[in-house]
N, C-alpha and C positions, 0 to 999 in steps of 0.2 A: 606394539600391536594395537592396543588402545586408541592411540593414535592417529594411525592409518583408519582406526575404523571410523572416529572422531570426523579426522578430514573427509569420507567417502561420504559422510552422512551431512556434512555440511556441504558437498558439493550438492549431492542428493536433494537436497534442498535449496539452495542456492537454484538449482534448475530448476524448481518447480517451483518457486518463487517468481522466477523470469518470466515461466510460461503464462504463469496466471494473469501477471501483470501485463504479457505480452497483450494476451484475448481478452481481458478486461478492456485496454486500447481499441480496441478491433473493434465490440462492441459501443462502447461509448460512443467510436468514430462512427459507425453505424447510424444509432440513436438521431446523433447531432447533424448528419446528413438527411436524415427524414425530418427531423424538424427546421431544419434551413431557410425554405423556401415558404416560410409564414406556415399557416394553417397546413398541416401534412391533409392529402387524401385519406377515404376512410380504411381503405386498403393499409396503408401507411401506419394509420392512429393503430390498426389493431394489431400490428407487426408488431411496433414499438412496446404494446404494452406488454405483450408475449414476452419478450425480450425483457422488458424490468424484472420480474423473477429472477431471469439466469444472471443478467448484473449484479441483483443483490447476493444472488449464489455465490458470486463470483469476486465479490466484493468481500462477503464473511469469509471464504476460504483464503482472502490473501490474506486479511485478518488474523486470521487464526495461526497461519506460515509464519507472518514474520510477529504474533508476539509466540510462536514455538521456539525460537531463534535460542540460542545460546546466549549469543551474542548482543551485545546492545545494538540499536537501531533505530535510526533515527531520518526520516526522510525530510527536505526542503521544496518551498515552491524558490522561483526566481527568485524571489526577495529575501530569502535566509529565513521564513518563518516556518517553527514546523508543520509538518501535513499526520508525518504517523510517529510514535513513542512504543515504541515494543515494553515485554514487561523486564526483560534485562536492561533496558536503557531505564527504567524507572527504578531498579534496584539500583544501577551503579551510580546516579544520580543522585536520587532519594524523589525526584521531583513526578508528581501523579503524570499520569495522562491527559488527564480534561487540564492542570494548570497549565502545563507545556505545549497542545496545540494553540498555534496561533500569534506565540511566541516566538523572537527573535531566536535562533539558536546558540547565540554568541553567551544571549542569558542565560539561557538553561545547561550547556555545556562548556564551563570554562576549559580553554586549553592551554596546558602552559607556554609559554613564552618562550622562546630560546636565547 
């Protein structure tokens, strides 16, 4: 029973994980569309800044999701270096936060070999 409740609260979150990240996207794509074309208009400038708030709203609420996580977690840009460290991935490590972004992840998370 535990369980099942476990997995429903991990989906539960796993989807509000996705959305946040999804509209965090939207937004940023937004932002970097107004400022594109050099100098935005002032119409433009004042949208944009309107819009910084709900980013960083948007930003501390993904924050907050994935270090709520159980589970460790661990995000990459293209190059394998990380971008986020949840506080489970800092537990089963040992390895801070501030030391591991920016970091190769190969260094901070050994995996065994087969």
């Amino acid at each position: 029973m535990a369980d099942a409740i476990r997995a429903r609260a991990a989906v539960a979150v796993s989807g509000a994980l996705y959305r946040c990240a999804q509209r965090l996207r939207v937004l940023r794509r937004r932002v970097a569309q107004r400022f594109a074309g050099g100098q935005p208009e002032v119409r433009g400038r004042a949208a944009a800044s309107r819009r910084r708030p709900q980013i960083a709203d948007l930003q501390a609420l993904n924050q907050h999701v994935i270090d709520s996580l159980p589970s460790g977690l661990a995000t990459t840009d293209q190059s394998d270096r990380i971008l986020t460290f949840n506080r489970a991935a800092q537990a089963i490590t040992g390895v801070s936060f501030q030391s591991a972004v920016g970091r190769p992840i190969g260094e901070v998370m050994r995996l065994p070999r087969r």
